[in-house]
C-alpha positions in Angstrom: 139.4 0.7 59.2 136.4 -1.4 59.4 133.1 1.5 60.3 130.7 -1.1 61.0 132.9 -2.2 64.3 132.3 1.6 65.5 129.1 1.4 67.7 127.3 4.4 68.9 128.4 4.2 72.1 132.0 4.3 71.2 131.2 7.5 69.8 129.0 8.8 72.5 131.7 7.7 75.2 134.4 9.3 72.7 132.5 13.0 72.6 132.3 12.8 76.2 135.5 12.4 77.4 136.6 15.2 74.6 133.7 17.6 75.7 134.6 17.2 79.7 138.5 16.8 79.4 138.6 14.1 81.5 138.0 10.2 81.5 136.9 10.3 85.4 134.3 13.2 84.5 133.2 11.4 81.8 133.2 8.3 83.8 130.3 9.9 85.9 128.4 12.0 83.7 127.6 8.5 81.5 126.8 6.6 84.8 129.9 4.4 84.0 133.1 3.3 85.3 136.4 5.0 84.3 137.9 1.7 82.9 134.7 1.0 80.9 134.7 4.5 79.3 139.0 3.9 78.8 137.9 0.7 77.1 135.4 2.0 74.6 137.5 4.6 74.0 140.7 2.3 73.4 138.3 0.2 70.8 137.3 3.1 69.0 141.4 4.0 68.9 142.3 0.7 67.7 139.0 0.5 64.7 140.8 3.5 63.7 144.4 2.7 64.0 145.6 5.7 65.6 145.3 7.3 69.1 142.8 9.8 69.3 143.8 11.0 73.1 147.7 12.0 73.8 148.5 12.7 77.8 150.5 16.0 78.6 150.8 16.1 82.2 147.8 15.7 84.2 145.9 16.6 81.3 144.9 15.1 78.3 144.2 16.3 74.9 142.6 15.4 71.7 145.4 14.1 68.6 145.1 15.2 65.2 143.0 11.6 64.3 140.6 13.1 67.6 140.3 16.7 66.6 139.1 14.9 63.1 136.8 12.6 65.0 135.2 15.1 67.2 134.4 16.9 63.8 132.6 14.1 61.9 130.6 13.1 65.3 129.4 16.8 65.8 128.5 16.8 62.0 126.8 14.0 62.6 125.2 15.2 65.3 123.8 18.1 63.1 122.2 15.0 60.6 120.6 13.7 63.5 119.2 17.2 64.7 118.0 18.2 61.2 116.4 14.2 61.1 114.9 15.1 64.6 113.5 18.2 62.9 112.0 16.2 60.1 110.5 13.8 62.0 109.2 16.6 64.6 107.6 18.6 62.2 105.7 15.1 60.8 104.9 14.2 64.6 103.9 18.3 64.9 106.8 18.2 67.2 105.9 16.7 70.2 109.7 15.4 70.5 113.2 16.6 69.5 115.8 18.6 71.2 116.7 21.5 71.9 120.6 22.9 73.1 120.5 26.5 74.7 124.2 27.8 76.2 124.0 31.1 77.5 126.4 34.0 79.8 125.7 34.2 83.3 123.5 37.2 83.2 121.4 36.2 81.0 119.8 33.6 83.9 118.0 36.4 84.8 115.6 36.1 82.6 116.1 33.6 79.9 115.0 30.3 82.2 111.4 31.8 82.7 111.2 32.3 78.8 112.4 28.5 78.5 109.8 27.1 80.8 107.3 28.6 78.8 108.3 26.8 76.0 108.7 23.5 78.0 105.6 23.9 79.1 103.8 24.2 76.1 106.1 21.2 74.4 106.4 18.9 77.2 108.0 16.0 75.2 111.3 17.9 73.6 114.3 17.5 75.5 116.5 20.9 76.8 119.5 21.2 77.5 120.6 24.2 79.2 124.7 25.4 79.5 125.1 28.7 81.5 128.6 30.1 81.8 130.8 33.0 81.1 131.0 35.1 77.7 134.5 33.0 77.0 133.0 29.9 77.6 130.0 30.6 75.5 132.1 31.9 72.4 134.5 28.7 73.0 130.9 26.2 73.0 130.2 28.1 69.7 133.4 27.3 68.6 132.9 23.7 68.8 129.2 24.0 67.4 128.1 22.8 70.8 124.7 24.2 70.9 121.8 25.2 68.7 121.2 28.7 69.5 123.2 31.4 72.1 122.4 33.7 74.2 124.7 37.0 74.8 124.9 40.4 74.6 128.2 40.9 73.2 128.7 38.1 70.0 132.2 37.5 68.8 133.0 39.4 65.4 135.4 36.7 64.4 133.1 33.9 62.9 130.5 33.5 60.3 127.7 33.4 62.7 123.4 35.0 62.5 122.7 37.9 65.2 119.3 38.6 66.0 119.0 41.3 68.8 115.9 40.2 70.9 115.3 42.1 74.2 117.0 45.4 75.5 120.0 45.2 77.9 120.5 48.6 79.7 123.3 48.9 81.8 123.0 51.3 84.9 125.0 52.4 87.6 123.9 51.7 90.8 124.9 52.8 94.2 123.8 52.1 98.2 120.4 53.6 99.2 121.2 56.7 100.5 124.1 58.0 98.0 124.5 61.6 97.7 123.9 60.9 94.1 120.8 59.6 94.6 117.9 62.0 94.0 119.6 63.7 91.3 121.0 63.6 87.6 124.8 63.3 87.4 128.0 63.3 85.5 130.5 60.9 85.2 132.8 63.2 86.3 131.0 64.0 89.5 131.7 59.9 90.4 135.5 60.2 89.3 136.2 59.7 92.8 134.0 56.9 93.6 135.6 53.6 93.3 134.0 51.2 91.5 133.3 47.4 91.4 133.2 45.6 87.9 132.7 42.5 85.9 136.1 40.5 84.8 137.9 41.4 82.0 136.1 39.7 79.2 132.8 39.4 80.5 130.4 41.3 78.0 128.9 43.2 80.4 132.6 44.6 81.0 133.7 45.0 77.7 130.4 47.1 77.1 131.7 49.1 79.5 135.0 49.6 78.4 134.2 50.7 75.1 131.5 52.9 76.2 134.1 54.5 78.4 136.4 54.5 75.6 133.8 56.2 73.6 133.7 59.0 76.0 137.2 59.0 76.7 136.5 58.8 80.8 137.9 56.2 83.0 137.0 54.8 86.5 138.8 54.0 89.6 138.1 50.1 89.3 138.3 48.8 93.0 137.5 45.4 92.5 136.5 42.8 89.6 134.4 40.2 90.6 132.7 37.4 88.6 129.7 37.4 89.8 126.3 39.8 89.9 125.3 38.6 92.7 128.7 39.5 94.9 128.7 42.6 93.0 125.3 43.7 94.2 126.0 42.4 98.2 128.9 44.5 98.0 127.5 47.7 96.6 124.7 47.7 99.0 127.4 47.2 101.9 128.9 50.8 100.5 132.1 49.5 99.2 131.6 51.6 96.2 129.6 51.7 92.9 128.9 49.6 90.0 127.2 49.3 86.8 125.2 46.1 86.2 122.7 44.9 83.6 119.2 46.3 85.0 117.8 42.7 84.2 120.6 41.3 87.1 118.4 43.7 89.8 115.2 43.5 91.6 112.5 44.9 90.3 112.4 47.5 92.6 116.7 47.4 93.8 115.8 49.2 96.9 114.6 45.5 98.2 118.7 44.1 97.6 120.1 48.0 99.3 120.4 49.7 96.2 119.6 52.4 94.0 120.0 53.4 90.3 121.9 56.7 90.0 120.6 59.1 86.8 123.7 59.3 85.0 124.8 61.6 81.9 125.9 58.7 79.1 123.9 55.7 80.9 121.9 53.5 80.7 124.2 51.7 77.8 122.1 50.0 75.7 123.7 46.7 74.9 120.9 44.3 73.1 120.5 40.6 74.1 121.0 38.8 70.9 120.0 35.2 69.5 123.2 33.5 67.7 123.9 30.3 65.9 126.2 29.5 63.7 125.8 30.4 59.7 125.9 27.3 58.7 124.1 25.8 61.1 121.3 23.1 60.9 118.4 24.7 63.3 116.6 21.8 64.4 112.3 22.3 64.5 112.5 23.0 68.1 115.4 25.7 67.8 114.1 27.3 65.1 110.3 27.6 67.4 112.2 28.6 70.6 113.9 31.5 68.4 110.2 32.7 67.1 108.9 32.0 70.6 112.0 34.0 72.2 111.7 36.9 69.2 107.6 36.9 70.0 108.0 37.3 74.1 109.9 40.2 73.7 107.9 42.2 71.4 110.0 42.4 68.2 108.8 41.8 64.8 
């Protein structure tokens, strides 16, 4: 295998199509056409001398040579971010960039804490991924990102945790529950039915265990995968639900709502910082995580 005949835009083509699945999506998200990205990405093959893509179906999927590729391209990827970093911290970093993925509900609140920072270092580049807890923990996975942003970090890898900001999660209810002007128990709500994040969302699984914990249970009447829905539905009087108080209004009477004062709640579930152990934290990561740490009061 001859390196120098790899270019960087074999490479970058390469990582694309592995990162999306998909030549066509690929195809778009370079601003290319599907047979150009197929041809970089049958040179790059052929430098090697083995296939780095096998089909299965409709779908395809990387070979053992692309699983090895993908590696050495993020690792250098890493080299490029700690050379960024370097350079950054020469140039007082006024360039660099910065990957962020966080779970849904963290939108809330994280994007105003990350125009700050863009505002005060206009010239470093963000990306921002904002998906499920699963799809978070798989982006960690594949040392996607430079830092993420959850509530509920997997205990499975060699990964840093550094709790940030509070997280309570509160049961609300429609205005006008008989609940409403009073404290509670759990038990008094055992025949409410309730509406609830998926299964393995963290909000949900901070749930579970807390109801675990306490050795109660709910009559779940609906999962839905979405805060929003959640809080529509609630206020419509379809039932009750426990959401992260950072997901409401300031004041949740405006969306329909109310917080009931229940026995066991809030649950305090911390948003955290995370990045992998090993990790390389570029300049602009490692400033977002003081600047993140310093917003919310922490020492």
């Amino acid at each position: 295998m001859n390196r120098r005949q790899i270019t960087q835009r074999q490479l970058e083509t390469f990582a694309t199509v592995a990162r999306l699945g998909s030549f066509s999506r690929a195809a778009e998200t370079l601003h290319l056409t599907q047979p150009a990205v197929s041809i970089q990405v049958k040179q790059l093959s052929e430098t090697i001398g083995l296939p780095l893509f096998e089909q299965i179906g409709r779908d395809i999927r990387l070979t053992a040579a692309g699983e090895e590729l993908q590696a050495t391209v993020r690792a250098l990827d890493d080299e490029w971010a700690r050379f960024d970093s370097a350079i950054g911290a020469l140039w007082g970093m006024h360039s660099g960039r910065l990957r962020v993925a966080l779970v849904t509900t963290a939108k809330y609140f994280l994007p105003r804490m990350l125009g700050a920072f863009c505002r005060r270092y206009p010239h470093i580049d963000v990306q921002l991924e904002i998906t499920n807890r699963a799809g978070v923990v798989a982006r960690m996975r594949g040392n996607e990102d430079d830092l993420y942003i959850m509530s509920l970090p997997p205990t499975d890898m060699d990964i840093v945790v550094r709790p940030f900001l509070d997280n309570p999660l509160v049961v609300i209810a429609p205005l006008g529950h008989p609940a409403a002007d009073r404290r509670c128990t759990l038990d008094e709500l055992a025949g409410e039915s309730f509406l609830l994040r998926e299964p393995g969302s963290g909000s949900r699984a901070a749930i579970d265990r807390h109801l675990q914990k306490l050795e109660k249970a709910l009559q779940v009447r609906l999962t839905v995968a979405s805060n929003e829905a959640i809080r529509d539905l609630v206020s419509s009087g379809l039932g009750l639900s426990i959401l992260s108080r950072h997901s409401l209004a300031a004041n949740p009477a405006d969306d329909g709502i109310c917080i009931l004062d229940v026995e066991h709640f809030p649950i305090q579930q911390p948003w955290s910082i995370v990045h992998l152990k090993g990790k390389v934290l570029s300049l602009p990561a490692q400033a977002f995580m003081s600047e993140l740490v310093q917003a919310a009061g922490i020492n």
